[in-house]
C-alpha positions in Angstrom: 26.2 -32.8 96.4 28.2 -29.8 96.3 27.9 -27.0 99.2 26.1 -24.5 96.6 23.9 -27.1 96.0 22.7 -27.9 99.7 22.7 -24.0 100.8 20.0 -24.0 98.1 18.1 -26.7 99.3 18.4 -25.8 102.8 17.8 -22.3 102.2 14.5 -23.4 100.8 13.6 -26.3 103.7 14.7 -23.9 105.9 12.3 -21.1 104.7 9.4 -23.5 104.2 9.6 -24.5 107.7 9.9 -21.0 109.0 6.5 -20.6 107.0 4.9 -22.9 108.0 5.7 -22.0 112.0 4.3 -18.6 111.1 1.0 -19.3 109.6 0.7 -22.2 112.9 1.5 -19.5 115.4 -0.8 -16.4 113.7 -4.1 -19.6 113.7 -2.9 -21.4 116.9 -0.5 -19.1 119.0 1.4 -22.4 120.0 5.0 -21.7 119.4 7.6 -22.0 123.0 8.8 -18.3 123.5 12.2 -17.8 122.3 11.2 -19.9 119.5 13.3 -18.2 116.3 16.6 -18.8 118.8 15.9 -22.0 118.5 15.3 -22.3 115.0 18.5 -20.8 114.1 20.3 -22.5 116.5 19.2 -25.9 115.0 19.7 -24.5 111.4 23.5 -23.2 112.3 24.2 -26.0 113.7 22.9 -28.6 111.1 25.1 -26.3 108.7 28.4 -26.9 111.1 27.6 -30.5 111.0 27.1 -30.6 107.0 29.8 -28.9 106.2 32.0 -31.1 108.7 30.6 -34.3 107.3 31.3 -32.9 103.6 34.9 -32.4 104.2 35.6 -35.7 105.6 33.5 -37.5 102.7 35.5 -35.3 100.3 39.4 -36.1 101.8 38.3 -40.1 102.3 40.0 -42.5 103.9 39.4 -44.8 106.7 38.3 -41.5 109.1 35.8 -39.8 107.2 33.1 -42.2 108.3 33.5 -41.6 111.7 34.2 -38.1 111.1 30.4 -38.4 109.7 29.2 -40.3 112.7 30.8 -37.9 114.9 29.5 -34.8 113.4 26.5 -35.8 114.1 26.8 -37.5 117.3 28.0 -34.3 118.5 24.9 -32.3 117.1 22.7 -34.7 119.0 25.1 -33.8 122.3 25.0 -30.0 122.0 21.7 -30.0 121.1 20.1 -31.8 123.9 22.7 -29.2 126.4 20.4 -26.7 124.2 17.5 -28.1 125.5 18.2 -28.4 129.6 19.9 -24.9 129.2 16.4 -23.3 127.7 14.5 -25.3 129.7 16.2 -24.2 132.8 15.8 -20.2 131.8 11.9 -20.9 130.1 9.3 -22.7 131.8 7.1 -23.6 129.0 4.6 -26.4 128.1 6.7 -29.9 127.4 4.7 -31.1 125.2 4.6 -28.0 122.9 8.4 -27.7 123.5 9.0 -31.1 122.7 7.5 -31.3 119.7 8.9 -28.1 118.4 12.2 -28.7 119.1 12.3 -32.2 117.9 10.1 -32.2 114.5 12.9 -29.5 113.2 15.6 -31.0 114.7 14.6 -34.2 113.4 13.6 -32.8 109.8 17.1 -31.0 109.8 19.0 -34.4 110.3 16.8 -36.2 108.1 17.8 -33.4 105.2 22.0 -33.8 106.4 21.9 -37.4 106.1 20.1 -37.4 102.9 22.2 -34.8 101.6 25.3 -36.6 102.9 24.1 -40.1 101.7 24.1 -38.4 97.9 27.6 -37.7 98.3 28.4 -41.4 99.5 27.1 -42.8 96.5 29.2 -44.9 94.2 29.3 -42.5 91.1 28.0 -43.6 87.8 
């Protein structure tokens, strides 16, 4: 999958999501404050990861799969010092936090690896 190609399809995840966290906050009022900063700061940092991930699939070679697996070990790393670094400044609800944080974080992985795995494919 080329870049152009995921940008779009993030773009559009990223703005279905961002949707859908709207219309649950204007019925519910259940989103952690702060909660765009966090949004984005998954979103970048899926993006970072991606793009990492890409390049090393594209060169080859024996290191580009644990370039992959590093890239993304390394999202997992920063993102849970995101999480003891917000939790330290906010005291919010951890259960409303938790699933927040981790039902986009999890949704943005599950998009990079399935983005990634198209680009692992044995062409036709």
């Amino acid at each position: 999958m080329s870049l152009k190609k995921f940008l779009i399809q993030f773009g559009i995840l990223v703005l279905i999501l961002a949707v859908v966290a709207l219309l649950l906050d204007s019925a519910y009022t259940i989103l952690v404050p702060k909660f765009w900063i966090i949004f984005g700061f998954l979103g970048v940092l899926t993006l970072l990861a991606y793009i990492t991930s890409n390049v090393a699939i594209k060169t080859g070679g024996d290191l580009s799969v644990y370039i992959l697996l590093a890239a993304i070990f390394i999202k997992l790393i920063v993102s849970l010092f995101f999480v003891v670094f917000y939790l330290k400044i906010y005291k919010v609800s951890s259960t409303y936090f938790a699933l927040e944080f981790f039902s986009i974080y999890f949704l943005f992985t599950a998009f990079e690896v399935k983005s990634l795995l198209v680009n692992l494919r044995a062409p036709k």
